[in-house]
C-alpha positions in Angstrom: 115.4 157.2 114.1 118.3 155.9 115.7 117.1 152.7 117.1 115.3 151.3 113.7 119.3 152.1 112.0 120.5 148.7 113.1 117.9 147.4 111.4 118.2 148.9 108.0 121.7 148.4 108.3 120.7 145.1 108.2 118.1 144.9 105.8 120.0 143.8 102.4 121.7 141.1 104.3 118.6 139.6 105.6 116.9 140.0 101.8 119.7 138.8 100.1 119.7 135.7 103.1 115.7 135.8 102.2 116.5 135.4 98.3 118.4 132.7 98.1 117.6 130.5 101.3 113.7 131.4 102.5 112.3 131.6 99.3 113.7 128.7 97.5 112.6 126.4 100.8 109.4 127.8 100.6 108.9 127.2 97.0 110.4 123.7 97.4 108.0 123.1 100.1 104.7 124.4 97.5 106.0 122.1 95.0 106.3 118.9 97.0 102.5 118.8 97.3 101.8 119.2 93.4 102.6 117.7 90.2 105.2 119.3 88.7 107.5 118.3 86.0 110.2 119.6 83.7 108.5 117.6 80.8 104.9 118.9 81.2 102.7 121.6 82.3 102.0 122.0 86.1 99.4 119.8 87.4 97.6 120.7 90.5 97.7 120.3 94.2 98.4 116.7 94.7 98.3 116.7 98.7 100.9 114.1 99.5 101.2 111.7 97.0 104.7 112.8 95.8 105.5 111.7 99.5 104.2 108.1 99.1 105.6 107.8 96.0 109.5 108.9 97.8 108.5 106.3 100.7 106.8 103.5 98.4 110.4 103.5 96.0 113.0 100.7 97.1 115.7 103.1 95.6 114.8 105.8 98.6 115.5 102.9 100.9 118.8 101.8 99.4 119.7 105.5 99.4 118.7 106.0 103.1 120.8 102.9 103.8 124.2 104.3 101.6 123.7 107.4 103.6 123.9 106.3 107.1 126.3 104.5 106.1 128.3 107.2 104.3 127.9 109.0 107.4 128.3 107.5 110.1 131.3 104.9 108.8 132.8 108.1 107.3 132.1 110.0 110.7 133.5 107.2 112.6 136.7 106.9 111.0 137.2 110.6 110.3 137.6 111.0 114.1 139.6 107.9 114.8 141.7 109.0 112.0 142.2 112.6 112.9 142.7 112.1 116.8 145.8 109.8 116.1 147.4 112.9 114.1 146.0 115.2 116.6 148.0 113.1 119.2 150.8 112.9 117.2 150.7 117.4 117.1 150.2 117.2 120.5 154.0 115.5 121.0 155.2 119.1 120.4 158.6 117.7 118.4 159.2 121.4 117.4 159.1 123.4 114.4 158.4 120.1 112.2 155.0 120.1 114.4 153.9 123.3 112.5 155.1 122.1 109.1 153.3 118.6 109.2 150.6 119.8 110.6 150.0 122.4 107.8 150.3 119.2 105.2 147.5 117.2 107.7 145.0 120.3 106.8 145.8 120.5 103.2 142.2 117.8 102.3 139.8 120.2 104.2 141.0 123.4 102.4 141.1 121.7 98.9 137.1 121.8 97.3 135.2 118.8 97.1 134.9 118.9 93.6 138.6 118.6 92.9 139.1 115.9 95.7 136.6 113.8 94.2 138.1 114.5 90.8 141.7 113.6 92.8 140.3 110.7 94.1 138.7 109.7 90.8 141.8 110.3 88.9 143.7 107.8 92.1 141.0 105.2 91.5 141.1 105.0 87.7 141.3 101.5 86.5 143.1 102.1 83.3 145.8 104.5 84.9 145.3 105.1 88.4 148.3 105.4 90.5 146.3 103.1 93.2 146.0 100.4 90.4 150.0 100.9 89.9 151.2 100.6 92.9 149.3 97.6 94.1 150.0 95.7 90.9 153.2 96.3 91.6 153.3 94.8 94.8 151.2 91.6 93.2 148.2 92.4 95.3 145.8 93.1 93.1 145.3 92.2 89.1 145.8 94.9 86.9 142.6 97.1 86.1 140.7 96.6 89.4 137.9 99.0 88.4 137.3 100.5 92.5 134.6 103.0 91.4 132.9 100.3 89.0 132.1 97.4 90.8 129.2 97.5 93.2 130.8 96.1 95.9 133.7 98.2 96.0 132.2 101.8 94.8 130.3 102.7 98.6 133.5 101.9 100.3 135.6 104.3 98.0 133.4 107.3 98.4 133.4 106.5 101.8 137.2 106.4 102.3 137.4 109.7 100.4 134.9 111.4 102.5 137.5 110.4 105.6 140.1 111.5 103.7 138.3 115.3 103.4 137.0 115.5 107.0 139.8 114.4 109.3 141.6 117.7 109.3 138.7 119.0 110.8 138.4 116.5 113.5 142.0 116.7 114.1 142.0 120.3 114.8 139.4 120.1 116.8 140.9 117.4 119.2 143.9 119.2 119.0 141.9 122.1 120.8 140.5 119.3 123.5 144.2 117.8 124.0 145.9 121.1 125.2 142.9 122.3 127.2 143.2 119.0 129.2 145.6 120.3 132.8 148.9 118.2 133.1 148.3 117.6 136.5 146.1 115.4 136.3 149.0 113.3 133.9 151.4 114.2 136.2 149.1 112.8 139.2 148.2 109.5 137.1 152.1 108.7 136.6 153.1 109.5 140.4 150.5 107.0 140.5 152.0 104.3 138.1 149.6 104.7 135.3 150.4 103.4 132.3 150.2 105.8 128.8 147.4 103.1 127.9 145.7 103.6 131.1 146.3 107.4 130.8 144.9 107.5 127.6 141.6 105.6 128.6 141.0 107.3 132.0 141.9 111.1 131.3 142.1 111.9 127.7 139.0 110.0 126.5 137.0 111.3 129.2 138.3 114.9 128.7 137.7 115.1 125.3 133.9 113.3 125.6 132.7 116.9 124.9 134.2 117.3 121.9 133.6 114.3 120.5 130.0 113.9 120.6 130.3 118.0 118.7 132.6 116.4 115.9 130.1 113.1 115.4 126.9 115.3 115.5 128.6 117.5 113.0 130.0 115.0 110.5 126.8 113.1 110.2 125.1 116.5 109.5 127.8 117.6 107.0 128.2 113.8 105.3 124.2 113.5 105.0 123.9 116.6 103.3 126.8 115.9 101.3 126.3 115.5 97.3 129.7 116.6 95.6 132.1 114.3 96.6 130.0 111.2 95.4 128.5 113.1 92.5 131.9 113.8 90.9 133.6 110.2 91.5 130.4 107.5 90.5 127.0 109.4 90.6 125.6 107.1 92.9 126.5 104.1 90.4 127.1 101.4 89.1 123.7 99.8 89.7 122.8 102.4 92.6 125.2 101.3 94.7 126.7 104.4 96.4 123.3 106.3 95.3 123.1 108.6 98.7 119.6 111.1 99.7 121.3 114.0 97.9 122.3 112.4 94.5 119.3 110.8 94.6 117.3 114.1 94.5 119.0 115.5 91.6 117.9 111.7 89.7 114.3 112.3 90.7 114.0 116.2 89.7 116.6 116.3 86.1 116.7 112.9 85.2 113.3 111.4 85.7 112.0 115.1 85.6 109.5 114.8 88.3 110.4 118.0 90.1 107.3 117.0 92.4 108.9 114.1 93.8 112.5 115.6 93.9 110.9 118.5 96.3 109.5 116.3 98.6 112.6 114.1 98.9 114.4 117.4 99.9 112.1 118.3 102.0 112.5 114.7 103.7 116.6 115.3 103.6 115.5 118.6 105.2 113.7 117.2 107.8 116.4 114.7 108.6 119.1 117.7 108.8 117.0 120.0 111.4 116.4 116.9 114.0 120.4 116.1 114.0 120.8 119.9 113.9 118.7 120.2 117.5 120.6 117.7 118.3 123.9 119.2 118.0 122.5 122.3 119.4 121.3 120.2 122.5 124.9 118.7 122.7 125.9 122.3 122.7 124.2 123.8 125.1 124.8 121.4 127.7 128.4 121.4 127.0 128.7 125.2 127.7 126.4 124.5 130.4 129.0 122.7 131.9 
């Protein structure tokens, strides 16, 4: 009896982890090969039509593109961002060190709902402090509307997604910065090395590990992401900062075709496991080191 207690200890976790994440998937999965709509009666097995339709819409495309983009731009700058305030922890000026570094963290601990809010309240063209300040300084006209205009709407979500996932990246590098040994600084400046050359030569290289981790995971997190560009422009105006996410909420609650919103998840989902073996590649042969 002993040996099958484990198990029953674990049993409600595992039905309540059932509940929620296996069955809904599964369902998801059954309805992406019917018709199935909020409007109507459930049609019948459709094979995979609601997958040509996903693939045969232009928006899908423009949505895959806003995506990578979202992603990967965000990503990009995330880490570039937070492994210049990493380096600047890593000066170890004393007890302000612990204090500014608790204000760096504060946008990863705040929800993504009331950053985009935040950031929506920022970007407002009417009254806006962004608006304000850069009137004042005569750069811009008065009632620049940054979530409104096509051009401009991508970019803003995008800088807002930096603005949430740096504090991650920056703690993270943090970790790589004081695991590097001094000796090898120490050897580099016997040597004559410049802090440039330092940086390039031994703290790149050192934190390689770490950095293909952080890129692999804010791809993952910024694909899959849906509130912080839900709340500031719903993937307006004209579609332009649609992402895969929003997207699937517009196919299943506003154009009611649950049939084609399940197989665009099921796409997103598809998308999320490959970069997740990836990470879990980059992973392993980082402990494998």
């Amino acid at each position: 009896m002993k040996k099958y207690t484990p198990y029953l200890l674990l049993a409600p976790a595992l039905l309540f982890t059932a509940f929620i994440l296996v069955y809904p998937l599964g369902q998801n999965l059954v309805n992406s090969f019917r018709e199935v709509s909020l409007t109507r009666s459930i049609g019948g097995w459709i094979g995979l039509s609601n997958y040509e339709k996903v693939f045969s819409d232009s928006l899908f495309w423009l949505s895959f593109r806003n995506t990578a983009l979202y992603a990967c731009v965000g990503t990009f700058f995330s880490m570039v961002v937070g492994l210049g305030f990493a380096l600047l922890l890593d000066m170890k000026l004393g007890r302000i060190t612990n204090i500014v570094g608790v204000f760096y963290t504060i946008p990863w601990v705040i929800s993504p709902v009331v950053a985009g809010f935040a950031w929506k309240w920022l970007l407002n063209d009417q009254f806006g402090i962004l608006n304000y300040w850069l009137t004042g300084l005569g750069i811009v006209k008065s009632g620049t509307t940054w979530l409104g205009d096509p051009a401009t709407a991508l970019l803003c979500v995008t800088v807002a997604r930096v603005w949430q996932f740096y504090p991650f990246a920056m703690v993270m590098f943090l970790a790589g910065l004081q695991a590097i040994p001094h000796e090898q600084y120490e050897a580099a400046s016997v040597d004559g090395a410049t802090a440039v050359r330092r940086f390039f030569h031994i703290t790149l290289p050192n934190l390689r590990s770490v950095t293909s981790v952080l890129a692999l995971l804010g791809v993952i997190w910024s694909f899959n992401d849906f509130n912080m560009v839900f709340v500031m422009t719903r993937g307006g105006p004209i579609n332009s900062s649609m992402v895969l996410p929003v997207l699937v909420r517009e196919y299943s609650f506003v154009q009611f075709d649950l049939g084609k919103g399940s197989a665009l998840s099921i796409v997103v989902f598809a998308l999320l496991v490959s970069l997740s073996f990836g990470y879990l590649k980059v992973l392993s042969r980082r402990e494998g080191r």
